[in-house]
C-alpha positions in Angstrom: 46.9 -7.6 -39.8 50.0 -7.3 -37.5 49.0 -7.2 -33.6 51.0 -6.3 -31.0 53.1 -7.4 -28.0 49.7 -6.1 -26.0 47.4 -7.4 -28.5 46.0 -3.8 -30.1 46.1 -3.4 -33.8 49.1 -1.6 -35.2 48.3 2.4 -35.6 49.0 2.2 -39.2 46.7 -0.4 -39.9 44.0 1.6 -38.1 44.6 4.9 -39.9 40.9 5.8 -41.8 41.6 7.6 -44.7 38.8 10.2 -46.0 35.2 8.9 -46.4 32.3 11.4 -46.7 29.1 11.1 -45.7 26.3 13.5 -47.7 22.9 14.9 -45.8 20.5 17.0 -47.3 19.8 18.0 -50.8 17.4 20.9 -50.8 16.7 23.5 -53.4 16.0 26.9 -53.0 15.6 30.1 -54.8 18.1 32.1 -52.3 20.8 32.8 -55.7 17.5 34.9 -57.7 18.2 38.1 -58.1 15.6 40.8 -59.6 14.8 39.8 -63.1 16.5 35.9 -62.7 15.9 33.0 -61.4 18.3 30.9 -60.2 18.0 27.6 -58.0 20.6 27.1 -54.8 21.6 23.3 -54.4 22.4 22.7 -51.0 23.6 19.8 -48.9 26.3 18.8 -45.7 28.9 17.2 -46.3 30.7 15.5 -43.4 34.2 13.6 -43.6 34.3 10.5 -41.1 38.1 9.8 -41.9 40.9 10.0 -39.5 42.8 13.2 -42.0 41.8 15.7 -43.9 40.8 15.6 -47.4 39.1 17.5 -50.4 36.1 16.8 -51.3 34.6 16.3 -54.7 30.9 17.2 -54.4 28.5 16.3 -57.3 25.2 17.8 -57.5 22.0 16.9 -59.8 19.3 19.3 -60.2 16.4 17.1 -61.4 13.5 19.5 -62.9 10.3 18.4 -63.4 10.4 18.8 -67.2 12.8 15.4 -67.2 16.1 17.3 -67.8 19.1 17.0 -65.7 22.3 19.4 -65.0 25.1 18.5 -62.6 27.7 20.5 -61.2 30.9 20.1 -58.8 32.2 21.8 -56.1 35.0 21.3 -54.1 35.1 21.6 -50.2 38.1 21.1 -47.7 37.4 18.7 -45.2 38.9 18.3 -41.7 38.8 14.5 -39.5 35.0 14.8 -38.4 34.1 18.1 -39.6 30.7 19.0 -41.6 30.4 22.0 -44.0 27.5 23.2 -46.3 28.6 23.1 -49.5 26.3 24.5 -52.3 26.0 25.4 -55.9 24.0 28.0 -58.0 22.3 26.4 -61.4 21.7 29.6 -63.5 19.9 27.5 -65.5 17.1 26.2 -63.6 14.0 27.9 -64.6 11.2 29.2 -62.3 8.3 27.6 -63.7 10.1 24.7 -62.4 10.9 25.6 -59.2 8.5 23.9 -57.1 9.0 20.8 -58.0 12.9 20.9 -58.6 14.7 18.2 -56.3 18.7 17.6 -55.8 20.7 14.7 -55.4 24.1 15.3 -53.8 27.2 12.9 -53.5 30.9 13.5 -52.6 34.1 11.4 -53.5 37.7 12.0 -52.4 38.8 14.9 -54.5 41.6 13.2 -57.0 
């Protein structure tokens, strides 16, 4: 690492590229409408990097039956800035709902 004539690091070598830190993971009902049932993955997303980035978010709805279904979203991040991001398995079923967990994880969009 190359220092300076006043000892400090050199700016490029203290740039922080994306990194994204994932909160949450709750399921909901909020996407059913009259006659279907749908579960609403949620979870924050936060990007600790010095610039800003897309995310790649991953969720896995986990349903008490022993089957799993993931999806992706994509969310644009800014330095330091947190946003919701959430997706809408048609597929879950509401026999299922009460015991239907998420797991949520988020990568630097490629």
């Amino acid at each position: 690492m190359w220092m300076g004539i006043f000892g400090g690091m050199s700016l490029a070598c203290g740039a922080l590229g994306p990194q994204f830190d994932v909160q949450g993971g709750k399921v909901d009902g909020a996407c059913s409408g009259l006659l279907d049932y749908c579960a609403r993955a949620r979870c924050s997303v936060r990007n600790l990097g010095s610039r800003a980035a897309p995310a790649t978010v991953t969720f896995e709805l986990h349903q008490p039956n022993g089957s799993t279904v993931s999806a992706t979203e994509y969310v644009m991040l800014n330095p330091k800035e947190s946003k919701e991001a959430h997706h809408d398995f048609q597929e879950a079923r509401l026999l299922d709902k009460g015991a239907t967990t998420v797991n949520c994880s988020a990568t630097s969009a490629k």
